[in-house]
BATOR-850450 format. One line per field, with one value per atom (N, C-alpha, C): atom name; residue number from 1; x, z negated, y negated; residue in three letters. Coordinates in Angstrom, 2 decimals. Each point is the difference from the previous one (the first is absolute). Layout:
<mitors>
atom = c(CA,...)
nr = c(NUM,...)
px = c(X,...)
pz = c(Z,...)
py = c(Y,...)
rest = c(ALA,...)
</mitors>
This chain:
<mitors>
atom = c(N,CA,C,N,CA,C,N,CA,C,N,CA,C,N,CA,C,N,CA,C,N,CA,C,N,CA,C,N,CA,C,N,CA,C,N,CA,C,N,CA,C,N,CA,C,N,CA,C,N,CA,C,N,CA,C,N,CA,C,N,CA,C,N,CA,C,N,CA,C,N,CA,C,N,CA,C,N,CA,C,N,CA,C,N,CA,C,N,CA,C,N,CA,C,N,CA,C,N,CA,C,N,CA,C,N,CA,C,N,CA,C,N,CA,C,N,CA,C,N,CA,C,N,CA,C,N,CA,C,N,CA,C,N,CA,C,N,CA,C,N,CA,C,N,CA,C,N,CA,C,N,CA,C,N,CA,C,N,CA,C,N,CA,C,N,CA,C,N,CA,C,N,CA,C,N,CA,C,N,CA,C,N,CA,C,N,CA,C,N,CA,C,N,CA,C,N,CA,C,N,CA,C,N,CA,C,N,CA,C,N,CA,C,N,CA,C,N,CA,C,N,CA,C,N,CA,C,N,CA,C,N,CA,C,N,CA,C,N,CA,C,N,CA,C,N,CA,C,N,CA,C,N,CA,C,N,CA,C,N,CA,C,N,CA,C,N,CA,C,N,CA,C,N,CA,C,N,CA,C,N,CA,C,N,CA,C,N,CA,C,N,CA,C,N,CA,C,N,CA,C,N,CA,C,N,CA,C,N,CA,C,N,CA,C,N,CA,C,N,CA,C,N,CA,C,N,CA,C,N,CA,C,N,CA,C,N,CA,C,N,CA,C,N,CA,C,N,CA,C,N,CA,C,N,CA,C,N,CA,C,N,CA,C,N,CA,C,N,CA,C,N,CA,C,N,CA,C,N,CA,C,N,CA,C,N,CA,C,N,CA,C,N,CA,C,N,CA,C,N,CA,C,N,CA,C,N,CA,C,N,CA,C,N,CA,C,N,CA,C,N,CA,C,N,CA,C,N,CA,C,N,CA,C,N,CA,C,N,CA,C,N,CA,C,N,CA,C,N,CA,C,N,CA,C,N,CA,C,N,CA,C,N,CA,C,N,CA,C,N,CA,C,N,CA,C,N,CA,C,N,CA,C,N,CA,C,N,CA,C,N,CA,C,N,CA,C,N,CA,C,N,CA,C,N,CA,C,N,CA,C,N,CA,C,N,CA,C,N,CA,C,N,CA,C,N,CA,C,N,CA,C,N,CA,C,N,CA,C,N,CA,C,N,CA,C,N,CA,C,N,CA,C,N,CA,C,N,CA,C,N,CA,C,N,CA,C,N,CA,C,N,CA,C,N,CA,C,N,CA,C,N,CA,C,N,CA,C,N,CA,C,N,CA,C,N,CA,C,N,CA,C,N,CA,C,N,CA,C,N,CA,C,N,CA,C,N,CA,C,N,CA,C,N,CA,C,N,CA,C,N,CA,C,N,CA,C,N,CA,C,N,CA,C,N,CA,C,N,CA,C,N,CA,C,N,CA,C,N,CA,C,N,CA,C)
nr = c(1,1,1,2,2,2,3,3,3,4,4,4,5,5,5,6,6,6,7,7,7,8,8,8,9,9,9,10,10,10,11,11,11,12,12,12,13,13,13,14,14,14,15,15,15,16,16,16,17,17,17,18,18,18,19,19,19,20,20,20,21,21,21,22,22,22,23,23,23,24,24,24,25,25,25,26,26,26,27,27,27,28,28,28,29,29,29,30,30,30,31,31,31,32,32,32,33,33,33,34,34,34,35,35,35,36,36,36,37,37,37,38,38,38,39,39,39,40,40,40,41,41,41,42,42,42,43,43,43,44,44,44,45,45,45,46,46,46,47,47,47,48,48,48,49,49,49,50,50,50,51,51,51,52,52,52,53,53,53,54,54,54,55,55,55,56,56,56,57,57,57,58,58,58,59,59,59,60,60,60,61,61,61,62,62,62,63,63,63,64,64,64,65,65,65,66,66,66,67,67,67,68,68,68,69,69,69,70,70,70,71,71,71,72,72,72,73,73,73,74,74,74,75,75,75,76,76,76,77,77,77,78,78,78,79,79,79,80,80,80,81,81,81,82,82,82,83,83,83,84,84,84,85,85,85,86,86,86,87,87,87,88,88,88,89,89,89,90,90,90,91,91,91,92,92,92,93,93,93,94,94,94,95,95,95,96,96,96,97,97,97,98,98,98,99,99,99,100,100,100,101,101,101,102,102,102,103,103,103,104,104,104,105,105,105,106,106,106,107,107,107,108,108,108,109,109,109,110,110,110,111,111,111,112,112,112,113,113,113,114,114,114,115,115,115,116,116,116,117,117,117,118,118,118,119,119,119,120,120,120,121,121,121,122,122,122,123,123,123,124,124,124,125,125,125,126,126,126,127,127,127,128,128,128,129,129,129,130,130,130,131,131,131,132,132,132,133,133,133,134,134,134,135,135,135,136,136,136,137,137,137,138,138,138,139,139,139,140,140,140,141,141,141,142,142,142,143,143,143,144,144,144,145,145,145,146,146,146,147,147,147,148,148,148,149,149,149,150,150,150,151,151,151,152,152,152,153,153,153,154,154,154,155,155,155,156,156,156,157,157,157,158,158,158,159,159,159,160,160,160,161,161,161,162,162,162,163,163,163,164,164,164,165,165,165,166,166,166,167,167,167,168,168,168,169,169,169,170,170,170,171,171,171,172,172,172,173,173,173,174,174,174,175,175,175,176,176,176,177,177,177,178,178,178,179,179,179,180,180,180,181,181,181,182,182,182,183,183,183,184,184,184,185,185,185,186,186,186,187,187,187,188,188,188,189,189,189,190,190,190)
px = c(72.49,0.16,0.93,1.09,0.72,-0.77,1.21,-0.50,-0.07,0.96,0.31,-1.13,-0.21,-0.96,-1.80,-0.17,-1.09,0.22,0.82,0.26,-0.58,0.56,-0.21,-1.49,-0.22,-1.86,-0.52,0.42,-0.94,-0.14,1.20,0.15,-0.81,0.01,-0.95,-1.45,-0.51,-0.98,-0.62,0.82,-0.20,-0.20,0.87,-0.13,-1.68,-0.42,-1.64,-0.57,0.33,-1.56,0.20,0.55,0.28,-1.10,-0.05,-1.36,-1.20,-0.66,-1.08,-0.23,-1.63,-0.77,0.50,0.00,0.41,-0.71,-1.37,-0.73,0.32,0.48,0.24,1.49,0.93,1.63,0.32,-0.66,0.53,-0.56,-1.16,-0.42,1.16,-0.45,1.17,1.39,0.82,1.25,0.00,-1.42,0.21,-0.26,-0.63,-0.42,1.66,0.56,1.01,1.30,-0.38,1.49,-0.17,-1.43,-0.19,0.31,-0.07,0.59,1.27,0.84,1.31,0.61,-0.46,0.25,-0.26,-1.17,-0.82,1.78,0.14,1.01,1.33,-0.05,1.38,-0.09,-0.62,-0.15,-0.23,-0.91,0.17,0.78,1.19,0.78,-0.59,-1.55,-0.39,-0.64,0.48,-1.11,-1.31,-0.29,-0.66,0.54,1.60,0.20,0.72,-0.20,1.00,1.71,0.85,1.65,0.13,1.03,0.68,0.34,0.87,0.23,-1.01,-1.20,-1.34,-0.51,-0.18,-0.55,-0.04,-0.42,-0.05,1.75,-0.56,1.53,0.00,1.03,0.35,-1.14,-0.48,-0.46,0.83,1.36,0.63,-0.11,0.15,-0.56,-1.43,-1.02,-1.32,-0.07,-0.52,0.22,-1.02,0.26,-0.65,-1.06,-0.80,-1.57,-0.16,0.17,-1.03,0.18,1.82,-0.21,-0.84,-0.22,-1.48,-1.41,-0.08,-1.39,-0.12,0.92,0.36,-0.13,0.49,0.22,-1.30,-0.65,-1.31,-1.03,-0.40,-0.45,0.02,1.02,0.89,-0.81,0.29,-0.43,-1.29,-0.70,-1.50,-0.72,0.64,-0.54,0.36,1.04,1.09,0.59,0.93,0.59,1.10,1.46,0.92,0.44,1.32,0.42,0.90,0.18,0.51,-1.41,-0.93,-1.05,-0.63,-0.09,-0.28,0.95,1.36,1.06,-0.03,-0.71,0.02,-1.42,-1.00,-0.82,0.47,0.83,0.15,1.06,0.66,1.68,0.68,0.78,0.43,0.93,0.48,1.03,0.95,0.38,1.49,-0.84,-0.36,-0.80,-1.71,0.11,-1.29,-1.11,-0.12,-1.19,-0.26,-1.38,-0.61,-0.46,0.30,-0.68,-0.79,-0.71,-0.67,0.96,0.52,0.74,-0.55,-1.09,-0.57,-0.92,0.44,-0.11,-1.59,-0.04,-1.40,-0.74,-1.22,-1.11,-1.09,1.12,-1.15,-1.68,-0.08,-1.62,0.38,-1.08,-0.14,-1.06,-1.19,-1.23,0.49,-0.05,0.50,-1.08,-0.97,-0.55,0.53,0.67,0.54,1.93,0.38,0.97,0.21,-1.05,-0.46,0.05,-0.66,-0.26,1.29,0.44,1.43,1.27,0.18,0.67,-0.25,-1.55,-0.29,0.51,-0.22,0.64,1.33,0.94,1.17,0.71,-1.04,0.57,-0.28,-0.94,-0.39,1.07,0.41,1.02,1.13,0.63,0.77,0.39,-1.28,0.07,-0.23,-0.27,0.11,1.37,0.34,1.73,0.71,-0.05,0.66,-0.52,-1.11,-0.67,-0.82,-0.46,-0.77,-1.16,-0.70,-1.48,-0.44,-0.73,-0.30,-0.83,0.58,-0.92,0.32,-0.41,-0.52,-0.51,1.06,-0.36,-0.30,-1.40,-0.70,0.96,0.58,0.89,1.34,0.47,0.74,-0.13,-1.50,-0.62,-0.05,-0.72,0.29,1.07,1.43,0.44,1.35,-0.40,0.23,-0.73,-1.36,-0.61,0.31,0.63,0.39,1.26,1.10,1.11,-0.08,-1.16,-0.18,-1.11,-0.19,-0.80,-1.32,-0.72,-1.21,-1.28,0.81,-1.05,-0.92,-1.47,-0.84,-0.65,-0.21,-0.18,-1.62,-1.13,-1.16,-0.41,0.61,0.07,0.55,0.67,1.26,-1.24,-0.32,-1.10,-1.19,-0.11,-1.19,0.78,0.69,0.83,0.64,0.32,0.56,-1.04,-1.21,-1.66,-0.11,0.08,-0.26,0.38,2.16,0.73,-0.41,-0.88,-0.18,-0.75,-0.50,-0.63,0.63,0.96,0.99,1.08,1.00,1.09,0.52,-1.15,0.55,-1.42,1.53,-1.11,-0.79,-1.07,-0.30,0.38,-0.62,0.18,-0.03,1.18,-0.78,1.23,-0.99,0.92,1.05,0.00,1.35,0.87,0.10,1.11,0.40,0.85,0.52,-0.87,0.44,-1.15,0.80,-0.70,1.10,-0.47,0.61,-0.11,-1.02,-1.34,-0.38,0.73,-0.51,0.65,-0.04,-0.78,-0.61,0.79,0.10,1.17,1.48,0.17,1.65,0.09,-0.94,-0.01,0.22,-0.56,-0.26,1.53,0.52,1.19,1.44,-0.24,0.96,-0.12,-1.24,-0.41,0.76,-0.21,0.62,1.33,0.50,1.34,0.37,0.03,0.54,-0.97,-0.77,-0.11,1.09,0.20,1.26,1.22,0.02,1.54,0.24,-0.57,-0.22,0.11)
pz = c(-146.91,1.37,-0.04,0.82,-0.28,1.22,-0.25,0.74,2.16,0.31,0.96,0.53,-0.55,0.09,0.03,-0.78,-0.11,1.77,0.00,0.97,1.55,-0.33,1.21,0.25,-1.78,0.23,0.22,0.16,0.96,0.82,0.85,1.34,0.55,-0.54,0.69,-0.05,-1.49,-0.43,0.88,1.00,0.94,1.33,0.32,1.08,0.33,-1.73,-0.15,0.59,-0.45,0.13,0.96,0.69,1.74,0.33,-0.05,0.85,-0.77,-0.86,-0.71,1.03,0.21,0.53,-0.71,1.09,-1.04,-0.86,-0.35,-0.93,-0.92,-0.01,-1.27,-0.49,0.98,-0.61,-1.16,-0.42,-1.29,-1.16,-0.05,-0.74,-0.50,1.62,-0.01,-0.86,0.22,-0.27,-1.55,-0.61,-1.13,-1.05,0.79,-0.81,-0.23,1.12,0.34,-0.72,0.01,-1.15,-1.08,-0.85,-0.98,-0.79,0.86,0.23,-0.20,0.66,0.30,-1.62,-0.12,-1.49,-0.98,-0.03,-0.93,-0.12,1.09,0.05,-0.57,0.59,-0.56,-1.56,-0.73,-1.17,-1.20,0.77,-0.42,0.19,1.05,0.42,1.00,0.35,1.13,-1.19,-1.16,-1.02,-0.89,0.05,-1.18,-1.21,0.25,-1.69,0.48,-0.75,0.17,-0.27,1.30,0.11,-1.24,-1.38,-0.84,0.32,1.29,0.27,0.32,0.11,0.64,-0.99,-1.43,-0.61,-1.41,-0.82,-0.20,-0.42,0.53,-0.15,-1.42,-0.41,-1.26,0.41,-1.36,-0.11,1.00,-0.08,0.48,1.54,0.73,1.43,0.02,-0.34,0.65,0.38,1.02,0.66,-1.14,0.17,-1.30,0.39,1.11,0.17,-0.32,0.04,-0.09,-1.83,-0.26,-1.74,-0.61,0.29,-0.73,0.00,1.08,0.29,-1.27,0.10,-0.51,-1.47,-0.90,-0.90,-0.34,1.17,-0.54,-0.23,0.62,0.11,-1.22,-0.32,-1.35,-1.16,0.32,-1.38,-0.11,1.00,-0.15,-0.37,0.38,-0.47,-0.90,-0.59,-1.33,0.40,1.36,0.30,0.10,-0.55,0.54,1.20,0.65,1.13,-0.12,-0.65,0.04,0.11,-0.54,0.33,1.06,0.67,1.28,1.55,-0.81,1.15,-0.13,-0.66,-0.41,1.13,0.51,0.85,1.34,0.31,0.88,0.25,1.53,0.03,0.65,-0.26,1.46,0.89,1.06,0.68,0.17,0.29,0.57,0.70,0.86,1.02,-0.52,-1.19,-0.99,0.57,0.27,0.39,-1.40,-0.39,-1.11,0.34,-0.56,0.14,-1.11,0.40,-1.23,-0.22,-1.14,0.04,-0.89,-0.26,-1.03,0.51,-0.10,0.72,-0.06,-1.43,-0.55,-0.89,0.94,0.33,-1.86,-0.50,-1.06,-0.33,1.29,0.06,1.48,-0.12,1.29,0.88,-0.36,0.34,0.90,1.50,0.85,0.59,-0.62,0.03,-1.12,-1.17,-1.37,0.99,0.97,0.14,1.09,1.01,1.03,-1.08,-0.95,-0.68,-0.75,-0.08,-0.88,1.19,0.80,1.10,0.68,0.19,-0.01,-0.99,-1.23,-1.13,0.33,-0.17,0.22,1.04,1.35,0.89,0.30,-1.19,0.23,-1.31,-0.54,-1.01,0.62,0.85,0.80,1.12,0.41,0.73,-0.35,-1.38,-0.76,-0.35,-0.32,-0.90,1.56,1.40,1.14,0.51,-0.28,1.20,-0.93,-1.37,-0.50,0.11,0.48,-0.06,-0.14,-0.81,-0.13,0.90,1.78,0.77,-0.13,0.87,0.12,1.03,1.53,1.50,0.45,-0.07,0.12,0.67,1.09,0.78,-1.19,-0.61,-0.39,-1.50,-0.41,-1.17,0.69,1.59,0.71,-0.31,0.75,0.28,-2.05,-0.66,-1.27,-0.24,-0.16,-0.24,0.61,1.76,0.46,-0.63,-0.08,-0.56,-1.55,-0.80,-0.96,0.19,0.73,0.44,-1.11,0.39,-0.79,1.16,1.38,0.70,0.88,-0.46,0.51,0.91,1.01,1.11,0.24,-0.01,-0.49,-1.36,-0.55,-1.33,-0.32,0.62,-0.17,-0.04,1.43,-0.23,-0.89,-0.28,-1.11,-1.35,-0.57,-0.85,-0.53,1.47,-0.15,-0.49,0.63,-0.16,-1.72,-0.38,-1.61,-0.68,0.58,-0.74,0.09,0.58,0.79,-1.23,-0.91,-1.00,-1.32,0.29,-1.35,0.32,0.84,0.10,1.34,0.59,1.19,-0.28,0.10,0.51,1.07,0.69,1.06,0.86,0.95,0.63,1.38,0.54,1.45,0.38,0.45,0.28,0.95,0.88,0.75,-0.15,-0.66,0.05,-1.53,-0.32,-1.56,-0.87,-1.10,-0.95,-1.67,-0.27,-0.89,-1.85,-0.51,-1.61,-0.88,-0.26,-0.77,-1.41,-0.90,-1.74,-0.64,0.64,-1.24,0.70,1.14,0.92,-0.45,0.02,-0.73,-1.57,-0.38,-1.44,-0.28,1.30,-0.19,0.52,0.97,0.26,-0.86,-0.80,-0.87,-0.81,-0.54,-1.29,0.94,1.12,0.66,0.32,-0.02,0.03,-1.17,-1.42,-1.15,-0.30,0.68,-0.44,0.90,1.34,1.08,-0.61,-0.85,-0.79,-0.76,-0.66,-1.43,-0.16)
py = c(189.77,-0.47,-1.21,0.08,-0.95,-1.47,-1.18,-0.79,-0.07,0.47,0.50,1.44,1.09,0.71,-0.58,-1.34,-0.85,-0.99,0.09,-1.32,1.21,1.10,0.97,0.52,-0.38,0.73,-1.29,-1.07,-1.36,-0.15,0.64,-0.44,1.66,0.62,1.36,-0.46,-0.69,-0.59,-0.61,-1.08,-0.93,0.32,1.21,0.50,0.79,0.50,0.86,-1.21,-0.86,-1.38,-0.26,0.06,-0.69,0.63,1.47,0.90,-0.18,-0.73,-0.16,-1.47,-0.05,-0.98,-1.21,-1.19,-1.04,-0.34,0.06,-0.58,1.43,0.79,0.48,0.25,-0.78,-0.10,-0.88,-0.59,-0.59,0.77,0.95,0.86,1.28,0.32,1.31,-0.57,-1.11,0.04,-0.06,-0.80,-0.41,1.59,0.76,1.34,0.89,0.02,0.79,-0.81,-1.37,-0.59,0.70,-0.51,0.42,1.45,0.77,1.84,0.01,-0.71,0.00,-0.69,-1.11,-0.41,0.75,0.64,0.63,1.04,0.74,1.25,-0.43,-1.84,-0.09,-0.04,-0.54,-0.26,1.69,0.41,1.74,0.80,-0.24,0.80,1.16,-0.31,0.83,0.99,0.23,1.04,0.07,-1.42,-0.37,-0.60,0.26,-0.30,-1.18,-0.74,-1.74,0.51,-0.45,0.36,-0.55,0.40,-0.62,-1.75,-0.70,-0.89,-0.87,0.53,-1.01,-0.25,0.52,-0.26,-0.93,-0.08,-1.70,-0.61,-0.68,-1.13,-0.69,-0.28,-1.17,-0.76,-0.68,-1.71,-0.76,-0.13,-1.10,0.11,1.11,0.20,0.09,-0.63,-0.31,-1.62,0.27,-1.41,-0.51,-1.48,-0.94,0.00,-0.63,0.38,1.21,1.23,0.89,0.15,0.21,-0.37,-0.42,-1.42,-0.85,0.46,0.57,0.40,1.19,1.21,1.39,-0.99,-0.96,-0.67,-0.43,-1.03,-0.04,0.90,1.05,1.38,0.02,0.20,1.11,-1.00,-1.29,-1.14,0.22,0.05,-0.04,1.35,1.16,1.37,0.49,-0.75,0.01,1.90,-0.16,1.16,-0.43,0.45,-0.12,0.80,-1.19,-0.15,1.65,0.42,1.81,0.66,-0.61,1.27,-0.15,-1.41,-0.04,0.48,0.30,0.62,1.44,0.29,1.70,0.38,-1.02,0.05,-0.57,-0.95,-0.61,-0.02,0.13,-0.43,-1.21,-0.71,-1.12,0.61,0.03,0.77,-1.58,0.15,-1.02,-0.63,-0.12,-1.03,-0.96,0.43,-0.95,1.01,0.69,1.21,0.57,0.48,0.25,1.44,1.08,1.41,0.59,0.35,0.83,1.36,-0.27,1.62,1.76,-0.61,1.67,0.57,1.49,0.25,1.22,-0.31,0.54,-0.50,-0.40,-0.74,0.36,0.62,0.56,0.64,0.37,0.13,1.23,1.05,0.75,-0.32,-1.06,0.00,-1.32,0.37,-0.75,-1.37,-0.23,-1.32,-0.90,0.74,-0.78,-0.59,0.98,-0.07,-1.36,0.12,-1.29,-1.19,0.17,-1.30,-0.56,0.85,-0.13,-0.35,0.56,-0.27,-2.07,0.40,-1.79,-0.94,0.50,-0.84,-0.49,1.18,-0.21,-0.62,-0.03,-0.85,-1.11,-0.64,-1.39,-0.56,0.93,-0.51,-0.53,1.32,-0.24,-1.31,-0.13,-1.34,-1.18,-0.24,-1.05,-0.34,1.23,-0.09,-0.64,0.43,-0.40,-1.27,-0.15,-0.73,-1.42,0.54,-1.18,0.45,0.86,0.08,1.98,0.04,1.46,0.33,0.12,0.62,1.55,0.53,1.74,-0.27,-0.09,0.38,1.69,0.10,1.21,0.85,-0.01,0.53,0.92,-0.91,0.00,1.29,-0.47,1.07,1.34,-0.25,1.45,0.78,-0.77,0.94,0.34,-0.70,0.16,1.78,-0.31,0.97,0.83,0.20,0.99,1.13,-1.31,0.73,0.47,-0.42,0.42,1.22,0.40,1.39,-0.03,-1.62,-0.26,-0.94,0.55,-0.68,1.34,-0.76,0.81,-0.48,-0.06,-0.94,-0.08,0.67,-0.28,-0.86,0.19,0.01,-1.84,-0.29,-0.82,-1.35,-0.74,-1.37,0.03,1.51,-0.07,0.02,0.55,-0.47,-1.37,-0.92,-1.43,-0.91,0.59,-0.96,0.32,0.73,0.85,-1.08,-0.56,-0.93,-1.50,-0.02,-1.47,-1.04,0.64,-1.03,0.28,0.85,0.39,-0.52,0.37,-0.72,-1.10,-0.13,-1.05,-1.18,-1.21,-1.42,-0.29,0.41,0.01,1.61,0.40,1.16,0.16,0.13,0.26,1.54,0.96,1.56,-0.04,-1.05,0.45,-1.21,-0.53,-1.26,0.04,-1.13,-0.01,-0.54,0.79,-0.42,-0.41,-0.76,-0.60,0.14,0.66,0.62,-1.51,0.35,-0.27,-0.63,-0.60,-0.63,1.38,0.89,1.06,1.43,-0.15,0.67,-0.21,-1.28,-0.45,0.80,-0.29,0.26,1.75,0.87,1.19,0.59,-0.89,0.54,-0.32,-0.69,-0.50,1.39,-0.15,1.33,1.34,0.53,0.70,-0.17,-0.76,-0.06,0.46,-0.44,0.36,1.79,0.28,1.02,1.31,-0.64,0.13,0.46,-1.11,-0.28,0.88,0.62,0.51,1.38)
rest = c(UNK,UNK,UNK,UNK,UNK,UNK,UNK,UNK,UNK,UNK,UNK,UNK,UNK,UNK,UNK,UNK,UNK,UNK,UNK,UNK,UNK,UNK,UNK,UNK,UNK,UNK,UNK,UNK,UNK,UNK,UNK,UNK,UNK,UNK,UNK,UNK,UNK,UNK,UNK,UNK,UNK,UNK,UNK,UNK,UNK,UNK,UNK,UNK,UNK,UNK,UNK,UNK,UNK,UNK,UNK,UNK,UNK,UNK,UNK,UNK,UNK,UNK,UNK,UNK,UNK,UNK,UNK,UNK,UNK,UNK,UNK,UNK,UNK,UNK,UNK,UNK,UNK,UNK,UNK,UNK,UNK,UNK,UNK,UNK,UNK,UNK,UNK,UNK,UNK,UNK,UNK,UNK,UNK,UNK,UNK,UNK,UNK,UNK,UNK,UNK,UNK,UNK,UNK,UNK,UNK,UNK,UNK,UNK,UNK,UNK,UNK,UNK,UNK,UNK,UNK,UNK,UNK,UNK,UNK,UNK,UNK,UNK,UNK,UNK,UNK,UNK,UNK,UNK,UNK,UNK,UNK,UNK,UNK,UNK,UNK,UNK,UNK,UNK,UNK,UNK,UNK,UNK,UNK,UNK,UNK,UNK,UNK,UNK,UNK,UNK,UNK,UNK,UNK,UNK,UNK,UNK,UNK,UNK,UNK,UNK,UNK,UNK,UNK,UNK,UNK,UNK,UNK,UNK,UNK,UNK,UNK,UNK,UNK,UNK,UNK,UNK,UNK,UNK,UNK,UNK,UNK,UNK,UNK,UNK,UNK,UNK,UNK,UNK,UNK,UNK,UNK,UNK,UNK,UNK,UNK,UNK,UNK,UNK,UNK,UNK,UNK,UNK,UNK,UNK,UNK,UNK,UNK,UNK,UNK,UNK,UNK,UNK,UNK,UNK,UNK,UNK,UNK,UNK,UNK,UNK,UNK,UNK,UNK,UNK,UNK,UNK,UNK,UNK,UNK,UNK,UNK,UNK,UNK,UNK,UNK,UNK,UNK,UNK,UNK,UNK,UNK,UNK,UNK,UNK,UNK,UNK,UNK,UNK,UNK,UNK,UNK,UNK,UNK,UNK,UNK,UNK,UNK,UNK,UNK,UNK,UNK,UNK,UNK,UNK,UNK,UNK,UNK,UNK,UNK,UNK,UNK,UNK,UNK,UNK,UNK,UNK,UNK,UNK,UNK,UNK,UNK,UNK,UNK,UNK,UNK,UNK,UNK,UNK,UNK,UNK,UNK,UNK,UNK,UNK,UNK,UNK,UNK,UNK,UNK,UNK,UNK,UNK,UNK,UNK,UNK,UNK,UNK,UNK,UNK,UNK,UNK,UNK,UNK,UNK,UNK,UNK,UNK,UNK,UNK,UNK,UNK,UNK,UNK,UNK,UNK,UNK,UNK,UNK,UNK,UNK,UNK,UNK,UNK,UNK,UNK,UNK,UNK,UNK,UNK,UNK,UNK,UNK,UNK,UNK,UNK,UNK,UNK,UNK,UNK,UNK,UNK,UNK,UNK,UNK,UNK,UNK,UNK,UNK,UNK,UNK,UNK,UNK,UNK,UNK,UNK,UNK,UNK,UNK,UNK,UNK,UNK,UNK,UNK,UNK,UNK,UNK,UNK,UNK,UNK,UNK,UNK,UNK,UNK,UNK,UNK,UNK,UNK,UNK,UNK,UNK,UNK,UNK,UNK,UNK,UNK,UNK,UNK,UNK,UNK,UNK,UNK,UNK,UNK,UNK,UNK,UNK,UNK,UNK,UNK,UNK,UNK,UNK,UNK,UNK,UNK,UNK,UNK,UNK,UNK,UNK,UNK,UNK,UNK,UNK,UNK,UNK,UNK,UNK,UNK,UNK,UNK,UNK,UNK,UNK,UNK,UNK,UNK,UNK,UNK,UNK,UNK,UNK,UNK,UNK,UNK,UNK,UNK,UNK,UNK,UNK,UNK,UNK,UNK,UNK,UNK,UNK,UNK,UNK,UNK,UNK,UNK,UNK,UNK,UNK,UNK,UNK,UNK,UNK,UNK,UNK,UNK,UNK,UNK,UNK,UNK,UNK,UNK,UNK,UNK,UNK,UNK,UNK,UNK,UNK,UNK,UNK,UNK,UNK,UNK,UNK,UNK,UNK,UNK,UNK,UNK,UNK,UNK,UNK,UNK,UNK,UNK,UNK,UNK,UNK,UNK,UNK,UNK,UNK,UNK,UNK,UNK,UNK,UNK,UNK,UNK,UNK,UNK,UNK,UNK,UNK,UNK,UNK,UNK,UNK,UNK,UNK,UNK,UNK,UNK,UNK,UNK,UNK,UNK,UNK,UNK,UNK,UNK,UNK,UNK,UNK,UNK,UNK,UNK,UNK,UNK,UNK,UNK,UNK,UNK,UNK,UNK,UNK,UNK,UNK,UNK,UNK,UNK,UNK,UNK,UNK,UNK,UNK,UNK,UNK,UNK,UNK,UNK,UNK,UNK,UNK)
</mitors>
């Protein structure tokens, strides 16, 4: 998706949320960016475009470098085996790029999906949350969400990999959570 084609799926994007209630337009827009990115970065297939995917060392913006650096120091992973899991795009955005979850048993895959996105938002943001929303619709496009299934599953993770628990808001990766997603990352890599 080029940039111009992105710029066109915002402004359609914007035009959807106009007709959503206002107390749920900042929801709606933030689900439907996320889609739109998700597509740009996959090329709309699943598979990460050649150009989106990981950049040189020298193009990662320096905050997220350090973080990816400390990660790496502390799980003793290098910064190639952590880009073989993760991508930066040009704009300092962090993707998970693999695209198999290693496991078919789709409560192993929820849990693994959480991992990776509290990784993810550490490497961007500084803190290993996992905004439930966000594990949703992960699990969606990874065709591992079971929607009965799904809050009883998150409760399962709640004394294994999250500090504190609450089911509909963010929840933030446990020491023993960090630790499990590092080990998952290099097993990612590998």
């Amino acid at each position: 998706m080029t940039k111009e084609e992105l710029k066109r799926e915002i402004k359609e994007i914007l035009e959807l949320v106009k007709v959503c209630p206002q107390n749920l337009q900042e929801k709606c827009f933030e689900i439907l960016l996320n889609q739109a990115l998700l597509k740009k970065v996959t090329g709309g297939g699943g598979q990460p475009e050649p150009a989106m995917t990981h950049l040189s060392s020298a193009s990662i913006p320096d905050e997220i470098r350090k973080r990816i650096k400390a990660f790496g120091a502390k799980f003793e992973l290098t910064e190639d085996a952590i880009l073989k899991v993760f991508g930066v795009d040009e704009l300092g955005n962090v993707n998970i790029e693999i695209t198999d979850l290693k496991t078919k048993k789709m409560a192993q895959q929820q849990r693994r999906l959480a991992l990776l996105i509290g990784v993810r938002h550490q490497f961007m943001e500084g803190s290993f949350d996992v905004p439930t929303e966000e594990l949703r619709e992960m699990c969606v496009n990874y065709s591992a969400y079971d929607a009965p299934n799904f809050s009883s599953s998150l409760k399962k993770f709640k004394d294994d990999i999250f500090a504190g628990f609450k089911p509909s808001a963010t929840n933030k990766l446990s020491a023993r959570g960090t630790k499990e997603a590092a080990e998952l990352t290099k097993e990612l890599a590998s």
